[in-house]
C-alpha positions as CSV (number, residue, x, y, z in Angstrom):
1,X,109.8,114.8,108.4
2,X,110.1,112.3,111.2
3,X,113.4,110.0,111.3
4,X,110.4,106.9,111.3
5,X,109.3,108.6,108.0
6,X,112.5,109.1,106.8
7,X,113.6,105.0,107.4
8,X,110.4,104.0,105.9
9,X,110.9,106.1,102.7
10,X,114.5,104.8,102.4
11,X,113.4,101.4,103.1
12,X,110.8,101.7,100.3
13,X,113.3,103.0,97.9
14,X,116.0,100.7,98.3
15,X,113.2,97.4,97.5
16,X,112.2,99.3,95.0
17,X,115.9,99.8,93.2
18,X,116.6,96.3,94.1
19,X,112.9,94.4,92.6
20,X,114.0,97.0,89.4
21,X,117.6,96.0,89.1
22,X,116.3,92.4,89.7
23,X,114.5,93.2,86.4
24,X,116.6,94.1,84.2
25,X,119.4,92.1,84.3
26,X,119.9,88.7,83.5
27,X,120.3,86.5,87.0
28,X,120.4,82.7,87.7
29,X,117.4,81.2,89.7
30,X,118.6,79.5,92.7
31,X,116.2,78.0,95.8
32,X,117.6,81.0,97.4
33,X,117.1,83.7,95.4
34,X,113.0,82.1,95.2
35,X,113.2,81.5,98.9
36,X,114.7,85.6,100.0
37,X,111.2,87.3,99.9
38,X,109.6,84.3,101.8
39,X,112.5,85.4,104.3
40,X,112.4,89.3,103.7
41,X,108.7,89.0,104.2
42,X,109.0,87.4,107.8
43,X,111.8,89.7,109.0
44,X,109.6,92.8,108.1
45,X,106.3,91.5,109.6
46,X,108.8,91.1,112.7
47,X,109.5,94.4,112.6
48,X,106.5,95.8,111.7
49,X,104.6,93.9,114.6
50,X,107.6,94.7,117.4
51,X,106.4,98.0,117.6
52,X,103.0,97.2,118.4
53,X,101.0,99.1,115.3
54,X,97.3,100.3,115.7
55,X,94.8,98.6,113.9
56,X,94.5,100.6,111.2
57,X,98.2,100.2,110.4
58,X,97.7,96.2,110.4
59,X,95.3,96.6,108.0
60,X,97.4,98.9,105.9
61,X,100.1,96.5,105.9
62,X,97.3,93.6,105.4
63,X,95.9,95.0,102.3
64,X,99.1,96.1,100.6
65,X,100.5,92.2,101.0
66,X,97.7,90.9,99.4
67,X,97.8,93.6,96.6
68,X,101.4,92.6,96.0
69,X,101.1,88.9,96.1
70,X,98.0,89.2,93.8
71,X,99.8,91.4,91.3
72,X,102.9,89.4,91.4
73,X,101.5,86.4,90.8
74,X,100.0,88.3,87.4
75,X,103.1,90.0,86.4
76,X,105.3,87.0,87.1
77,X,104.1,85.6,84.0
78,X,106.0,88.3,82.2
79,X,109.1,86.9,83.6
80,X,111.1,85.0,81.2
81,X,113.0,81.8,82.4
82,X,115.3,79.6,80.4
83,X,117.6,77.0,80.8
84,X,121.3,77.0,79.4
85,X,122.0,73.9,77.6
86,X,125.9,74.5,78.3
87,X,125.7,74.5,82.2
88,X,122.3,73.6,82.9
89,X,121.3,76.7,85.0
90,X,118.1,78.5,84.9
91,X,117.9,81.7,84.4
92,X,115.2,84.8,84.5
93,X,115.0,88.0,83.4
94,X,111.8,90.5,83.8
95,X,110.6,93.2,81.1
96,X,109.1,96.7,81.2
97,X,105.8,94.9,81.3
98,X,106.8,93.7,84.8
99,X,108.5,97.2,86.0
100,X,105.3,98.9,84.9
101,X,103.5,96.8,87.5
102,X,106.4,98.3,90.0
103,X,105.4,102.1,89.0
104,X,101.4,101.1,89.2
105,X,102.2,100.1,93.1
106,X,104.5,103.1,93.6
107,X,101.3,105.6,92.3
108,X,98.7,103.5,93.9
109,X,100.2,104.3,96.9
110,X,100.0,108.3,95.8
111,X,96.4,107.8,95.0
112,X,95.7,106.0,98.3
113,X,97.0,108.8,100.3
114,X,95.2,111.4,98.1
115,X,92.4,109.4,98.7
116,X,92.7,109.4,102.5
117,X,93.5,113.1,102.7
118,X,89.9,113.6,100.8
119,X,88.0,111.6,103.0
120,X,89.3,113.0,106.4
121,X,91.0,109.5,107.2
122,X,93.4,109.4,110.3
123,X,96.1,107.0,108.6
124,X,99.5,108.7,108.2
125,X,102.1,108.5,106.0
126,X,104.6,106.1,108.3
127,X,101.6,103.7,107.7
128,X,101.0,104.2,103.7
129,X,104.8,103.8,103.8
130,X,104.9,100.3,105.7
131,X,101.8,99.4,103.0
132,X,104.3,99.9,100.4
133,X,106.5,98.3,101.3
134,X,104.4,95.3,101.9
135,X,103.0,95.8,98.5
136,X,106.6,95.8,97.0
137,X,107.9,92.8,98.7
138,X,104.3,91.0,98.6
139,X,105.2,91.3,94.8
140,X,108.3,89.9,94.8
141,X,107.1,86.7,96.9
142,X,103.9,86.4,94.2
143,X,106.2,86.9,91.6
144,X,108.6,83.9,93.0
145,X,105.6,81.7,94.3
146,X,104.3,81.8,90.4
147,X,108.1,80.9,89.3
148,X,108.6,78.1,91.6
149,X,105.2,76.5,92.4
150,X,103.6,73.6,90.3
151,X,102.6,73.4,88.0
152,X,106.0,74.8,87.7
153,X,107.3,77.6,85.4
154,X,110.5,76.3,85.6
155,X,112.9,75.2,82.6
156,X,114.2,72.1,84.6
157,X,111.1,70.6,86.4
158,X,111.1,71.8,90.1
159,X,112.3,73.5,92.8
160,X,114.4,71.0,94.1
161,X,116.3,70.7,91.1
162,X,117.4,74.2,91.1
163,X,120.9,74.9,92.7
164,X,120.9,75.8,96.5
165,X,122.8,78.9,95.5
């Protein structure tokens, strides 16, 4: 296993763990917490782009995004927000229904490569990988875009409401 492999399968794990734990505990929503994959999204397409990928790799990368993003803006209706009378912060916490969307991106990515090894394809694992992870934090930002966009989910009206913090 190559040590791009090996950063790429870590990398992978550790959004996964963090979407997950994001899930099932209780956290407040803040404009930062809704803005962080906007943010993580940009860094990683820096990254991803830096090292100059092949074409096939961008598309990869293209259609994992738009996987995530679509199914996060599905499963983020699963999301449950409230707002606490007593301090007047909103908070959110997922379900199982959203963390089976998690596993269904995790063995999509299984079947993909199943797929590719079938048909003969060229695309290797570094770039399934950087799909993934796409997929996983394309989730996060759909899942956040359908929380904070109008007509907004959100207990107290809008974004700007919410604290910075």
């Amino acid at each position: 296993m190559t040590s791009n492999v090996l950063v790429t399968t870590l990398l992978a794990l550790a959004i996964v763990v963090f979407i997950s734990a994001r899930q099932i505990i209780q956290l407040p929503v803040t404009q930062r917490s809704l803005l962080m994959p906007l943010v993580l999204s940009v860094v990683l397409g820096g990254v991803f782009f830096v090292g100059h990928p092949a074409p096939e790799r961008i598309a990869a990368v293209f259609i994992g995004a738009v996987l995530g993003v679509g199914t996060g803006l599905v499963s983020g209706q699963v999301v449950r927000l409230w707002r606490d009378e007593a301090t007047g912060i909103v908070f959110q916490r997922g379900s199982w229904r959203y963390l089976i969307v998690l596993i269904v991106l995790l063995l999509a990515r299984v079947l993909i490569r199943f797929v590719f090894i079938r048909s003969g394809s060229a695309i290797d694992e570094t770039a399934l990988n950087a799909a993934l992870i796409a997929a996983l934090v394309g989730n996060l930002l759909g899942r956040d875009t359908h929380i904070a966009l109008p007509p907004t989910h959100l207990p107290c009206g809008s974004f700007t409401q919410l604290s910075s913090r």
